[in-house]
C-alpha positions in Angstrom: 24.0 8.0 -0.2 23.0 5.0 -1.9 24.4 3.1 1.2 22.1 5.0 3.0 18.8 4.3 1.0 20.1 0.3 0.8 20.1 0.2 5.0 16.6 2.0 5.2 15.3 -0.4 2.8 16.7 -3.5 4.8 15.3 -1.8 7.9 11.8 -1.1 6.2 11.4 -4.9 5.2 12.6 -6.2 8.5 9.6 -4.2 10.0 7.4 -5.3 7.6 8.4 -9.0 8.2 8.0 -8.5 12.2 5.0 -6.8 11.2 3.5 -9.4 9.6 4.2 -12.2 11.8 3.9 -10.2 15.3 0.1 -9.7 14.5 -1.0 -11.1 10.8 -4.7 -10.6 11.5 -3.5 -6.8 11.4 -1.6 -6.9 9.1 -4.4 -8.2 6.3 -6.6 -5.6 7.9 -3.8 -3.2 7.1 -3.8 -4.7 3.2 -7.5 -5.6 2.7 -7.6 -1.2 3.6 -5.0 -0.5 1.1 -6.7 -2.4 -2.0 -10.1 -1.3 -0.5 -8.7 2.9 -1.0 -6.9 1.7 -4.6 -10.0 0.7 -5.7 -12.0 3.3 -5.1 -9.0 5.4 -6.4 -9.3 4.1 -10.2 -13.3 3.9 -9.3 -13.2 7.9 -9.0 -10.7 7.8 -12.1 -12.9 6.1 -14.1 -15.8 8.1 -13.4 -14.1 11.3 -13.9 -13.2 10.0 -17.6 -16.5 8.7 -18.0 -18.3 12.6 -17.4 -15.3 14.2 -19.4 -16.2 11.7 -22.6 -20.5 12.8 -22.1 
């Protein structure tokens, strides 16, 4: 089993790596997303504690 999640992991990093250098421009469209969802994530978060404090 743990054979099996250290080959997926190799496999998942060698995408990301072709990924990355296949099509870059995509790729920090792909990551500006991500950070652009976190943030609004612990935005939400931080409201929601802000209205339970009131």
């Amino acid at each position: 089993m743990a054979h099996a999640k250290k080959v997926t992991l190799y496999i998942l990093v060698v995408f990301v790596l072709y990924s990355i250098i296949n099509s870059p421009e995509r790729s920090g469209e792909l990551v500006k997303v991500g950070f652009e969802g976190i943030s609004s994530a612990a935005q939400g978060v931080g409201d929601f504690m802000t209205e339970l404090i009131k």
